[in-house]
N, CA, C and O atoms as a Tinker XYZ file with bonds, in Angstrom:
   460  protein
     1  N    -87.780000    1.839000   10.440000    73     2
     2  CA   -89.097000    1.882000   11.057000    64     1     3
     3  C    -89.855000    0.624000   10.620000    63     2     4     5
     4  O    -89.730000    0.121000    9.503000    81     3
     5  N    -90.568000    0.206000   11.490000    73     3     6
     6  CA   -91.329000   -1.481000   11.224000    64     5     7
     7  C    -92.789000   -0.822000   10.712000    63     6     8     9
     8  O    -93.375000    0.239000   10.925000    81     7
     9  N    -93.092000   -2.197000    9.812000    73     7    10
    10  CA   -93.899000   -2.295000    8.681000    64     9    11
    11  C    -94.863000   -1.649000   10.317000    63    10    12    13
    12  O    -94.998000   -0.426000   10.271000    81    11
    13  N    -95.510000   -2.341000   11.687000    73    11    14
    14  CA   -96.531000   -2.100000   12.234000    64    13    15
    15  C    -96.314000   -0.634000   12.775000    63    14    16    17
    16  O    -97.321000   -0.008000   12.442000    81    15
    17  N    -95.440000    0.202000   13.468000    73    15    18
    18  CA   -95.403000    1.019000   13.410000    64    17    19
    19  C    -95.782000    2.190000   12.517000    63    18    20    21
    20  O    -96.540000    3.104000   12.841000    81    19
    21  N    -94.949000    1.998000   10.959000    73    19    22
    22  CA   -95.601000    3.017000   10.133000    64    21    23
    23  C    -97.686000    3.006000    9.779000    63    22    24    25
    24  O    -98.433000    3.961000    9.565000    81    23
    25  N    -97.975000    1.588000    9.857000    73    23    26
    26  CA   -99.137000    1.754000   10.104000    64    25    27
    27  C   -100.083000    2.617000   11.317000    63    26    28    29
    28  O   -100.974000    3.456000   11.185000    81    27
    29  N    -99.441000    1.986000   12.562000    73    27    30
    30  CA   -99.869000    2.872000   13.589000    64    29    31
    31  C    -99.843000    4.379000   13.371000    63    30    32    33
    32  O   -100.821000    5.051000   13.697000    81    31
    33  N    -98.603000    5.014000   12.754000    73    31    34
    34  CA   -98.278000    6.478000   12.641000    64    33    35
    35  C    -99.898000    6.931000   11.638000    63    34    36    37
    36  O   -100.896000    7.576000   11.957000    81    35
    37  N    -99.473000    6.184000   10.295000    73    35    38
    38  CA  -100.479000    6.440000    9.338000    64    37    39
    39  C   -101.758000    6.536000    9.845000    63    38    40    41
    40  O   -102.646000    7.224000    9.341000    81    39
    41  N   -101.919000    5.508000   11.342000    73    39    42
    42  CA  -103.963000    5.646000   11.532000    64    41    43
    43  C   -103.930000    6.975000   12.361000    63    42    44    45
    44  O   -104.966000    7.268000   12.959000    81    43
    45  N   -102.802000    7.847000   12.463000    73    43    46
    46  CA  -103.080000    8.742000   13.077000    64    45    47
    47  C   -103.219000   10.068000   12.410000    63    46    48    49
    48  O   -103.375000   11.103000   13.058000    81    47
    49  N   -103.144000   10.016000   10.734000    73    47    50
    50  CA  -102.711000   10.820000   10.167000    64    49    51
    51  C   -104.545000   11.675000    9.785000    63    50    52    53
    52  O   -105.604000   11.136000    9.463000    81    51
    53  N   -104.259000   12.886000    9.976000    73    51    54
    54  CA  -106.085000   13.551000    9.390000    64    53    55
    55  C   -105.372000   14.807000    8.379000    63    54    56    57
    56  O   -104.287000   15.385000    8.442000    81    55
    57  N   -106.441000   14.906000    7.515000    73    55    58
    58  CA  -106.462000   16.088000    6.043000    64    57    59
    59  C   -107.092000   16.558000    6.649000    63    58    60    61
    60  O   -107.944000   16.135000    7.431000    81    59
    61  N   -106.558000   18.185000    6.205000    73    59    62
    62  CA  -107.434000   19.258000    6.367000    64    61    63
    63  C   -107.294000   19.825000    5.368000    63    62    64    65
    64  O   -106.248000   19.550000    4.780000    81    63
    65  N   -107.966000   20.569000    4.880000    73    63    66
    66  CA  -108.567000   21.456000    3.606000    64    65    67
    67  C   -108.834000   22.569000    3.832000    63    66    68    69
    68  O   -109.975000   22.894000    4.160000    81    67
    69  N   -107.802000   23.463000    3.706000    73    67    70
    70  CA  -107.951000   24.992000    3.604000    64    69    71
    71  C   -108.009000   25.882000    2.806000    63    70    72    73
    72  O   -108.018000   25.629000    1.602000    81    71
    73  N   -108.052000   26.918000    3.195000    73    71    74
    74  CA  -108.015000   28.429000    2.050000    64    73    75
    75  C   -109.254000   28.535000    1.397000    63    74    76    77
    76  O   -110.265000   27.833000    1.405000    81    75
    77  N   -108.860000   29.847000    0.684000    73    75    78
    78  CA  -109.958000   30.143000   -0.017000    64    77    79
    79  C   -109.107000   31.339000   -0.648000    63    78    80    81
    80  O   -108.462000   32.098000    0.076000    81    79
    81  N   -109.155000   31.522000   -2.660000    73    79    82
    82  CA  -109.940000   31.078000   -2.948000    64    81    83
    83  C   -108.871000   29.967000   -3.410000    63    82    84    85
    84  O   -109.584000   29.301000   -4.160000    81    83
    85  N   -108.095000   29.589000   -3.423000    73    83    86
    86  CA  -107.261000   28.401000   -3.749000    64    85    87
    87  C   -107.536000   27.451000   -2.193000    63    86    88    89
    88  O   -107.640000   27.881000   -1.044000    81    87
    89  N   -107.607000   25.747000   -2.813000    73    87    90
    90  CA  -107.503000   25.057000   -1.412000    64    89    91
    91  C   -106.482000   24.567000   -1.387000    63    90    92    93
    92  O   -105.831000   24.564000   -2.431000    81    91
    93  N   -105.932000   23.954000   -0.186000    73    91    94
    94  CA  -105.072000   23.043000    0.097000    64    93    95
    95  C   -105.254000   22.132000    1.261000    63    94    96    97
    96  O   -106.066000   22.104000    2.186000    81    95
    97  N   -104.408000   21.521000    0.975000    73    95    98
    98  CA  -104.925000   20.019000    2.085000    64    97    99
    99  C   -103.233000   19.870000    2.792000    63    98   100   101
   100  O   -102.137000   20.085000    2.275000    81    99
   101  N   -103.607000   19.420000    4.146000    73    99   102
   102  CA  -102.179000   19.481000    4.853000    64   101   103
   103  C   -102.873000   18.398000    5.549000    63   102   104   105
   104  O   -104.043000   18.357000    5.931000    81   103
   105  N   -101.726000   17.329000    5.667000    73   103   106
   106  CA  -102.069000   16.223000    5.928000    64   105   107
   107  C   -100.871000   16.331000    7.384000    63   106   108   109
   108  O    -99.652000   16.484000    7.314000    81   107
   109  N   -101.607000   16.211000    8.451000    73   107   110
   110  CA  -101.034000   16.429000   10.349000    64   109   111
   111  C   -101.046000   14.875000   10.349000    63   110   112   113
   112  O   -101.372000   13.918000    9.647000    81   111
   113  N   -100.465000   15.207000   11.624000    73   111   114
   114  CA  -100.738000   13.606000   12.999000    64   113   115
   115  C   -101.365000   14.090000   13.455000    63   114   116   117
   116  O   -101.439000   15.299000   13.236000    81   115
   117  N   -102.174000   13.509000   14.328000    73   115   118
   118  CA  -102.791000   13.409000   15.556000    64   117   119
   119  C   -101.537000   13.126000   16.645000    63   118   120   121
   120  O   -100.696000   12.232000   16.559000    81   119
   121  N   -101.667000   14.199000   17.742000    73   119   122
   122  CA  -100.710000   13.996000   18.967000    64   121   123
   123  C   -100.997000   12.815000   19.339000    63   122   124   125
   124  O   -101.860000   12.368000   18.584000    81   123
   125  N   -100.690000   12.050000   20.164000    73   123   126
   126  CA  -100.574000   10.956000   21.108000    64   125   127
   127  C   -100.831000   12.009000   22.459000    63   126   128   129
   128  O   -100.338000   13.123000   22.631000    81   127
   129  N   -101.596000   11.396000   23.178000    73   127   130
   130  CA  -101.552000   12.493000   24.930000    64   129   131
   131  C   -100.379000   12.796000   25.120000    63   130   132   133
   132  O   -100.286000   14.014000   24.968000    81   131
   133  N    -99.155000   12.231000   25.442000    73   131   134
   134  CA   -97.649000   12.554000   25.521000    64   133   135
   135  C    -96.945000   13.723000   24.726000    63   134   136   137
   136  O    -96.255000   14.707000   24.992000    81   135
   137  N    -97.386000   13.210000   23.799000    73   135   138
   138  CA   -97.160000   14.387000   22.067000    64   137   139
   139  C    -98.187000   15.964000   22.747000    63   138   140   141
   140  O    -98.069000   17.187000   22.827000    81   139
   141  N    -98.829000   15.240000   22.981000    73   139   142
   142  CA  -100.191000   16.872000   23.142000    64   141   143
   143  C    -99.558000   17.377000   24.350000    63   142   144   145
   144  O    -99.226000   18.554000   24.212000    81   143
   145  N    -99.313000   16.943000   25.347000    73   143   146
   146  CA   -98.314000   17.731000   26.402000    64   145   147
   147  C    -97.687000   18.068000   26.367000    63   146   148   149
   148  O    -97.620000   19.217000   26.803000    81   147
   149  N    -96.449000   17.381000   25.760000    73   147   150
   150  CA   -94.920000   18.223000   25.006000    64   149   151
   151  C    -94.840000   19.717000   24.062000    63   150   152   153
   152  O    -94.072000   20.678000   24.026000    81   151
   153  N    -96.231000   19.260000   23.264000    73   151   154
   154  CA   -96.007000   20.506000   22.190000    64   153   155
   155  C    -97.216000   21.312000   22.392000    63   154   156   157
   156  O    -97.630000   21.934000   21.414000    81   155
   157  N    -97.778000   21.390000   23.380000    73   155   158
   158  CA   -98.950000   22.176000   23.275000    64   157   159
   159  C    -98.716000   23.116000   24.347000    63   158   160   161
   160  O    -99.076000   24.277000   24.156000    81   159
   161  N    -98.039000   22.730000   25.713000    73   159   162
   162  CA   -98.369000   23.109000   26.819000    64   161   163
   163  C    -96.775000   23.662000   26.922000    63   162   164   165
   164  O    -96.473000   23.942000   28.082000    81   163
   165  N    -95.931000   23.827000   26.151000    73   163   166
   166  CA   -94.478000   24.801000   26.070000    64   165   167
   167  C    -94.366000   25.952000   25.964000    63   166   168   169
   168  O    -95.334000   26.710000   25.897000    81   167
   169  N    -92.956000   26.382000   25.922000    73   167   170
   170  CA   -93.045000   28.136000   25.483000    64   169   171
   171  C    -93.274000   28.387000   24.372000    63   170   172   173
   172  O    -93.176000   29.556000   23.999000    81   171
   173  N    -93.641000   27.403000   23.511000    73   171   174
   174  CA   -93.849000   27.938000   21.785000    64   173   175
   175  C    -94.598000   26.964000   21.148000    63   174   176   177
   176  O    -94.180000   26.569000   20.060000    81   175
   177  N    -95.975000   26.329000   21.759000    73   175   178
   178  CA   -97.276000   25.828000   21.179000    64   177   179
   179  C    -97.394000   25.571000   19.969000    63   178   180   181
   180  O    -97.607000   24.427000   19.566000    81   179
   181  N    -97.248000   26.809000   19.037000    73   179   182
   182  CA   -97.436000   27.345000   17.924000    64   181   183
   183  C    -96.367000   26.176000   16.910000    63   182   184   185
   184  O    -96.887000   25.526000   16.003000    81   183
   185  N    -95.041000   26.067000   17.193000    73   183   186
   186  CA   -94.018000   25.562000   16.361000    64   185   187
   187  C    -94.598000   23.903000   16.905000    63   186   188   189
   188  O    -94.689000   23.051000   16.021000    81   187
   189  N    -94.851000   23.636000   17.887000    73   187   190
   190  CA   -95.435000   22.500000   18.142000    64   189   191
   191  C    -96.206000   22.049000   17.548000    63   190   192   193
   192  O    -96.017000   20.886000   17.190000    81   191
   193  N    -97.225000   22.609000   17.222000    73   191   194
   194  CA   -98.583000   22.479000   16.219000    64   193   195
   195  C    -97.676000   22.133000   14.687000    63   194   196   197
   196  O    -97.480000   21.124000   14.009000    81   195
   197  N    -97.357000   23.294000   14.624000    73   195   198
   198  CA   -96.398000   22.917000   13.145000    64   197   199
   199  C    -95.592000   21.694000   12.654000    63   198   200   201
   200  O    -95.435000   21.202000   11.537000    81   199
   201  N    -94.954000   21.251000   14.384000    73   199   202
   202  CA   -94.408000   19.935000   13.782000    64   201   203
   203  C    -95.235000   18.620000   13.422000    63   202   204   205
   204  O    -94.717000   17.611000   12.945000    81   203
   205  N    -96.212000   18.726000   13.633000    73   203   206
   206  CA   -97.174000   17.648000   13.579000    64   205   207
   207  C    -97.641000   17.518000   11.851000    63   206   208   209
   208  O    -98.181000   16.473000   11.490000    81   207
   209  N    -97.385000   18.681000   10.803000    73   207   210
   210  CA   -97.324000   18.864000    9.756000    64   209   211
   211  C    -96.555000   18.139000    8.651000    63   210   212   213
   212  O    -95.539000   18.595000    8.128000    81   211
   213  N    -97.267000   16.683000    8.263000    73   211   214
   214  CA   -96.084000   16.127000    8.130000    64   213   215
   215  C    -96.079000   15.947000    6.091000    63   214   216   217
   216  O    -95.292000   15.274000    5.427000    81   215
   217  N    -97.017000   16.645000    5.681000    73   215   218
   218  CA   -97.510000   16.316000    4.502000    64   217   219
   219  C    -98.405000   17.560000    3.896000    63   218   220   221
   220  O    -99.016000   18.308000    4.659000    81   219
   221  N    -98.434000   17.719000    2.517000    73   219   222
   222  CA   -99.160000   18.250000    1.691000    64   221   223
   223  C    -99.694000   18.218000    0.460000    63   222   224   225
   224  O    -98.881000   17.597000   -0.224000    81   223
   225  N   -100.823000   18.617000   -0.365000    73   223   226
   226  CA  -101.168000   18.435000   -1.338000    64   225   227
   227  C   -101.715000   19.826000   -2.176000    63   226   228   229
   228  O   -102.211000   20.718000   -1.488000    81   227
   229  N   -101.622000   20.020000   -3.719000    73   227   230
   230  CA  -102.254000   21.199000   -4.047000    64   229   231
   231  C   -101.345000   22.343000   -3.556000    63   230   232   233
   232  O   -101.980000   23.377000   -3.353000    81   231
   233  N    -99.877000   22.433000   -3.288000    73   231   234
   234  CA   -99.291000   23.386000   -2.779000    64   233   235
   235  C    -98.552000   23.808000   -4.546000    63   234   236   237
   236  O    -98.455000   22.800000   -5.246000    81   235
   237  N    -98.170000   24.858000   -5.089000    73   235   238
   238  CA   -97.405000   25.071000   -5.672000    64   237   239
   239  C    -96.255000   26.130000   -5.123000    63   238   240   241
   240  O    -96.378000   26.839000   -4.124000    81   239
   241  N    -95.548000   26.096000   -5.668000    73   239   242
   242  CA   -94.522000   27.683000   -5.765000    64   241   243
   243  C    -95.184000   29.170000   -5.505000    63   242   244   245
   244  O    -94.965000   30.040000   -4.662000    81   243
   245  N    -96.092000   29.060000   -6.612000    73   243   246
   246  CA   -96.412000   29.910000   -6.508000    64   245   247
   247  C    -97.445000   30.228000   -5.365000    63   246   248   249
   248  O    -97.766000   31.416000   -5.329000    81   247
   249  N    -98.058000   29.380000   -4.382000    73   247   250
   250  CA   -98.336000   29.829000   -3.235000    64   249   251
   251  C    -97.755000   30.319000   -2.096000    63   250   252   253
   252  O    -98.371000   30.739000   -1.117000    81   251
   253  N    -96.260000   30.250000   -2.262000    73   251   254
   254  CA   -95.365000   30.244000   -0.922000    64   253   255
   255  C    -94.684000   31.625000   -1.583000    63   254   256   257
   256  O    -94.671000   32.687000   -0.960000    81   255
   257  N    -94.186000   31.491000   -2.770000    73   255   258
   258  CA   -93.704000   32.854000   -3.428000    64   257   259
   259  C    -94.370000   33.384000   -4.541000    63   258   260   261
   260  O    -94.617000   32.674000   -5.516000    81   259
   261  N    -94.823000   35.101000   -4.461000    73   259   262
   262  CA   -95.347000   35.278000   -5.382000    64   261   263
   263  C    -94.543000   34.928000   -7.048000    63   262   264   265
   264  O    -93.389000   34.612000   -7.336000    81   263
   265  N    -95.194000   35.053000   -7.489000    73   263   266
   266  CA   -94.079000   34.801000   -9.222000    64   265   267
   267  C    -93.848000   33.384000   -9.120000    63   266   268   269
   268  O    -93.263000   32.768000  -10.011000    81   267
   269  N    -94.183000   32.967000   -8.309000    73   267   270
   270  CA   -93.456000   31.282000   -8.362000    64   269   271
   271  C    -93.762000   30.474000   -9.391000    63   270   272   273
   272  O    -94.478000   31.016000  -10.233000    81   271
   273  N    -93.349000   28.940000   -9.688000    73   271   274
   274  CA   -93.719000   27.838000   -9.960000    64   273   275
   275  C    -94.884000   27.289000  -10.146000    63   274   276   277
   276  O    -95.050000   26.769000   -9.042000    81   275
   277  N    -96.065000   26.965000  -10.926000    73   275   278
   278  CA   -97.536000   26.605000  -10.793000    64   277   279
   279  C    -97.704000   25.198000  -10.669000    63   278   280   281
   280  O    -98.759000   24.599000  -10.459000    81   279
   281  N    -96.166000   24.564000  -10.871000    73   279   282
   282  CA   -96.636000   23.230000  -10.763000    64   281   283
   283  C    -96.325000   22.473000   -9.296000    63   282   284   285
   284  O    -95.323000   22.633000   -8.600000    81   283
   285  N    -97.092000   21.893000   -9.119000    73   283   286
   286  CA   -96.842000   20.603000   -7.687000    64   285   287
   287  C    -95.479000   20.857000   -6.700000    63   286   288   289
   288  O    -94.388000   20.377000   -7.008000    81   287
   289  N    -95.606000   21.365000   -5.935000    73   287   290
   290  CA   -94.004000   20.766000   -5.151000    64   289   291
   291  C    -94.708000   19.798000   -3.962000    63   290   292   293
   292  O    -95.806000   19.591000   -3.445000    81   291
   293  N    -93.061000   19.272000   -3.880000    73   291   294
   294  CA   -93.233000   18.019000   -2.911000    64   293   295
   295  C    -92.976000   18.919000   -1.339000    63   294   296   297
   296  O    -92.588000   20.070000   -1.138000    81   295
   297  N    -93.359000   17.885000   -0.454000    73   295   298
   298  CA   -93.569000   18.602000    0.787000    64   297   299
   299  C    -92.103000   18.641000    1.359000    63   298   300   301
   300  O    -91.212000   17.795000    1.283000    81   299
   301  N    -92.128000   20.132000    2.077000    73   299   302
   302  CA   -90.733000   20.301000    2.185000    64   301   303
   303  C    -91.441000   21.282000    3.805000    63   302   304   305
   304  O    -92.102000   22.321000    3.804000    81   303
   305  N    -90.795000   20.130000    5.469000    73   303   306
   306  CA   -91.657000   21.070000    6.338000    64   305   307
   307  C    -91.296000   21.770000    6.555000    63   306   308   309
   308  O    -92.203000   22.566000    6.799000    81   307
   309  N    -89.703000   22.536000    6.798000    73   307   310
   310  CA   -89.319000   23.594000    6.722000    64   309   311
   311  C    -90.101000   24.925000    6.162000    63   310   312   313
   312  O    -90.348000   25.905000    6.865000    81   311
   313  N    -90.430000   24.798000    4.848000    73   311   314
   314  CA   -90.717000   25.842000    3.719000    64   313   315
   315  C    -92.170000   26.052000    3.985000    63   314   316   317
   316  O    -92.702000   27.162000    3.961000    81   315
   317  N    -93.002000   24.536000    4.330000    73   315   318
   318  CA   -94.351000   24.486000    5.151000    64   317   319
   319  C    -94.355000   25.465000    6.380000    63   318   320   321
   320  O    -94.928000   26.554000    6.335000    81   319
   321  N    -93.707000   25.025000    7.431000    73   319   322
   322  CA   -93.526000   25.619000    8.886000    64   321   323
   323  C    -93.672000   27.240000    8.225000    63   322   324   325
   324  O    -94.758000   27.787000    8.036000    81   323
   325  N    -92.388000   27.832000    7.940000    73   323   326
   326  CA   -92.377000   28.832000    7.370000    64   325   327
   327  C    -93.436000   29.896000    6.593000    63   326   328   329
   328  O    -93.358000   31.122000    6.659000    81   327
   329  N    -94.570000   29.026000    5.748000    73   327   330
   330  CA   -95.032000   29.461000    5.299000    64   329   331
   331  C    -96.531000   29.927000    5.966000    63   330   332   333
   332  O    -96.963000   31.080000    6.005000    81   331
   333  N    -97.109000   28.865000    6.410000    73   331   334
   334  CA   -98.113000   29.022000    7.623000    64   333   335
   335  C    -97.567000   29.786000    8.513000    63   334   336   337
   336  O    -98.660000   29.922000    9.064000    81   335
   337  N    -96.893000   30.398000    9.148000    73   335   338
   338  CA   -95.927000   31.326000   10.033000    64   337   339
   339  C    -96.722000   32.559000    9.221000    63   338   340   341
   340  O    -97.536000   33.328000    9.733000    81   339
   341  N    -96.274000   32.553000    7.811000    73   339   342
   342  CA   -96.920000   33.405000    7.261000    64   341   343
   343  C    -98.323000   34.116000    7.373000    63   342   344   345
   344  O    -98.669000   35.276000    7.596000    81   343
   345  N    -99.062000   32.793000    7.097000    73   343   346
   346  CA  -100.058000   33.059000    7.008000    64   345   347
   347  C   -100.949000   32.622000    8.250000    63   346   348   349
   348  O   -100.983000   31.546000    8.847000    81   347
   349  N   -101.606000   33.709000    8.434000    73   347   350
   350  CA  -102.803000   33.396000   10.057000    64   349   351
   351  C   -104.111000   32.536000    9.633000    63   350   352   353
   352  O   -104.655000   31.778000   10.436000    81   351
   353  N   -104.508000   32.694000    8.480000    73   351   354
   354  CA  -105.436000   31.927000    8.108000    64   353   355
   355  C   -105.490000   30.696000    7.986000    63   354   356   357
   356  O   -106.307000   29.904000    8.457000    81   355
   357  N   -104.226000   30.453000    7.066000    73   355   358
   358  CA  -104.027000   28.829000    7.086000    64   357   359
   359  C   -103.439000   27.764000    8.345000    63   358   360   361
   360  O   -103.456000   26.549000    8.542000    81   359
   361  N   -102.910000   29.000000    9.070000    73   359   362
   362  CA  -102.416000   27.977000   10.308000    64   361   363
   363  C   -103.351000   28.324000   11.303000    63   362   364   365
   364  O   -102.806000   28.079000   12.380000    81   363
   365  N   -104.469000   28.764000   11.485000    73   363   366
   366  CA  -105.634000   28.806000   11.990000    64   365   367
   367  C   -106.401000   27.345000   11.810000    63   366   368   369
   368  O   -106.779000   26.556000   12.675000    81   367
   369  N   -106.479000   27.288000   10.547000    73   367   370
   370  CA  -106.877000   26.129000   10.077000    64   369   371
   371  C   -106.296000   25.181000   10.272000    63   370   372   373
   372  O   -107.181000   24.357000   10.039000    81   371
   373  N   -105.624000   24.737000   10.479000    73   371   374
   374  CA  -104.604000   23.655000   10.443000    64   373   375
   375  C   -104.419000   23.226000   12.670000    63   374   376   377
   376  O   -104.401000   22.198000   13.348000    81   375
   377  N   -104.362000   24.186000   12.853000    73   375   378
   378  CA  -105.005000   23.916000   14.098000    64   377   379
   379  C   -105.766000   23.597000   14.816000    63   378   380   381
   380  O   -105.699000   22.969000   15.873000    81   379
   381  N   -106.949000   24.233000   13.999000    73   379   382
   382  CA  -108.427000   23.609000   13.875000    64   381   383
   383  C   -108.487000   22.072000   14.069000    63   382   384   385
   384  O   -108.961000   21.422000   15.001000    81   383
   385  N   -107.740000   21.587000   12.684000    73   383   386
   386  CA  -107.823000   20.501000   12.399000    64   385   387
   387  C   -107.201000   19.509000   13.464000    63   386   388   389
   388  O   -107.882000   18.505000   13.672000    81   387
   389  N   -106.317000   19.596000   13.992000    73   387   390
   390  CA  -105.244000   19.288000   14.670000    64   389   391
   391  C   -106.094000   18.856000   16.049000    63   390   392   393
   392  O   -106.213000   17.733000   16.538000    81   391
   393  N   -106.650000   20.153000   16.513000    73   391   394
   394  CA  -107.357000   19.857000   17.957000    64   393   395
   395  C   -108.486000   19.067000   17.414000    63   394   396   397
   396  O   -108.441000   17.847000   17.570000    81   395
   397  N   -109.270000   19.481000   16.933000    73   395   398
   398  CA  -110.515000   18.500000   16.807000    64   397   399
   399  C   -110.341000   17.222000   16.621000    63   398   400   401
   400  O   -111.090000   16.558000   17.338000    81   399
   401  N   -109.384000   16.365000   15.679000    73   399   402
   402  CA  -108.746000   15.162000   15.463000    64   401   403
   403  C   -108.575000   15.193000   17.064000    63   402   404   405
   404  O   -109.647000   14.986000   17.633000    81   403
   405  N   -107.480000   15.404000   17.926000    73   403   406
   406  CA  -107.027000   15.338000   19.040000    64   405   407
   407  C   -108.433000   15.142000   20.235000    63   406   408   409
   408  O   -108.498000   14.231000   21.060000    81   407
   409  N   -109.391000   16.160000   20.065000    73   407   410
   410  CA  -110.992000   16.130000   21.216000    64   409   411
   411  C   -111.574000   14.620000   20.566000    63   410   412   413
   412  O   -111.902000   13.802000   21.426000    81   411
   413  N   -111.751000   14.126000   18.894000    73   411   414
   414  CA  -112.518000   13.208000   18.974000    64   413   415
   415  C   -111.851000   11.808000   19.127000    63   414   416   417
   416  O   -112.476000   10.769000   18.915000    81   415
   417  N   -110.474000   11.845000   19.529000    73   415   418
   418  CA  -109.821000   10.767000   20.094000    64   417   419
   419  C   -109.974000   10.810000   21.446000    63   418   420   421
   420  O   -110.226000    9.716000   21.950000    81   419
   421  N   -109.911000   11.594000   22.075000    73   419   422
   422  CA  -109.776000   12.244000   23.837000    64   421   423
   423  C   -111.380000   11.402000   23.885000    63   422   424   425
   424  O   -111.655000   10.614000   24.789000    81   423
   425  N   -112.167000   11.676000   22.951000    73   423   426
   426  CA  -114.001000   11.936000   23.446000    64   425   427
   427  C   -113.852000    9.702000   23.388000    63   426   428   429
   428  O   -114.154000    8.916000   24.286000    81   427
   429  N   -113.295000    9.400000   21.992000    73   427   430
   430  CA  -113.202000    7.774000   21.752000    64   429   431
   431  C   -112.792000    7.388000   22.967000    63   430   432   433
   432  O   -113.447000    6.452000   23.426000    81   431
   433  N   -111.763000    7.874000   23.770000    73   431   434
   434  CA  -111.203000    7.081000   24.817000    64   433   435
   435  C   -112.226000    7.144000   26.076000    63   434   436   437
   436  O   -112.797000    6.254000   26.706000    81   435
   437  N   -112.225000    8.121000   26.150000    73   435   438
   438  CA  -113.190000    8.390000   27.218000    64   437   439
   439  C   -114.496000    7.640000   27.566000    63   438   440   441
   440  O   -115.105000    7.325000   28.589000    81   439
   441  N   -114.643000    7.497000   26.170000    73   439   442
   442  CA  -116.072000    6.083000   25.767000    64   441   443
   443  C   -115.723000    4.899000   25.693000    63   442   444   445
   444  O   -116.587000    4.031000   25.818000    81   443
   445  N   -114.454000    4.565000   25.485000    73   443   446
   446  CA  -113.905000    3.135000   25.968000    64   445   447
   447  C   -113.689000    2.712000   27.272000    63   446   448   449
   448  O   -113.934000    1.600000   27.738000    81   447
   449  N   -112.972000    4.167000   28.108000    73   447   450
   450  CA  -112.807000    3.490000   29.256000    64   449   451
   451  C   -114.235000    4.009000   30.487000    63   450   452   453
   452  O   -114.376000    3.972000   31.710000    81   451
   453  N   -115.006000    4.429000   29.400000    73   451   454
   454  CA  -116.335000    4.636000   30.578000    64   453   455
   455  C   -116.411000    5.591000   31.378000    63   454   456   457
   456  O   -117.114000    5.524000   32.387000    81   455
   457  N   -115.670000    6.688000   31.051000    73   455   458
   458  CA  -115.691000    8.183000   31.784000    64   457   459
   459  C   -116.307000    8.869000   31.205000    63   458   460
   460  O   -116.454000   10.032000   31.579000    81   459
């Protein structure tokens, strides 16, 4: 992957900050319009949203399994996907995040090209 590309990917990248009473931060893409058609408008939206999940912070073990691990794990999206599956709250959130990133790019363009 070229040095300008991974930049491009990176300006697309937004944190979100969830939960309560523990937080966490899940660091998405922003779709591309192409991306937002493919995975939004399919038979399974939901796993679409998920793939856009490309990062995390503040996750331990012990959030994904009870009894777990308290220290740091590295992002693993499988075990991510999986786990938000789990939970309605956090992938509520994370959707949240996802579209709104997605409306205030839609709203930027729209103001560039004067519509």
């Amino acid at each position: 992957m070229s040095a300008l590309l991974q930049k491009m990917l990176r300006a697309r990248e937004v944190r979100i900050v969830t939960g309560s009473p523990r937080q966490h931060t899940f660091i998405a893409r922003r779709p591309t319009p192409i991306e937002r058609q493919e995975k939004f408008s399919g038979d399974n939206p939901a796993r679409g949203i998920l793939s856009l999940v490309i990062g995390w912070e503040d996750v331990t073990e012990g959030d994904l399994i009870p009894g777990g691990d308290p220290h740091p794990l590295p992002f693993d999206a499988d075990a991510c996907a999986e786990w938000l599956s789990d939970r309605p709250d956090l992938f509520a959130a994370v959707v949240d995040g996802v579209v709104k990133a997605y409306d205030a790019y839609a709203q930027g363009l729209d103001d560039i090209l004067g519509n």
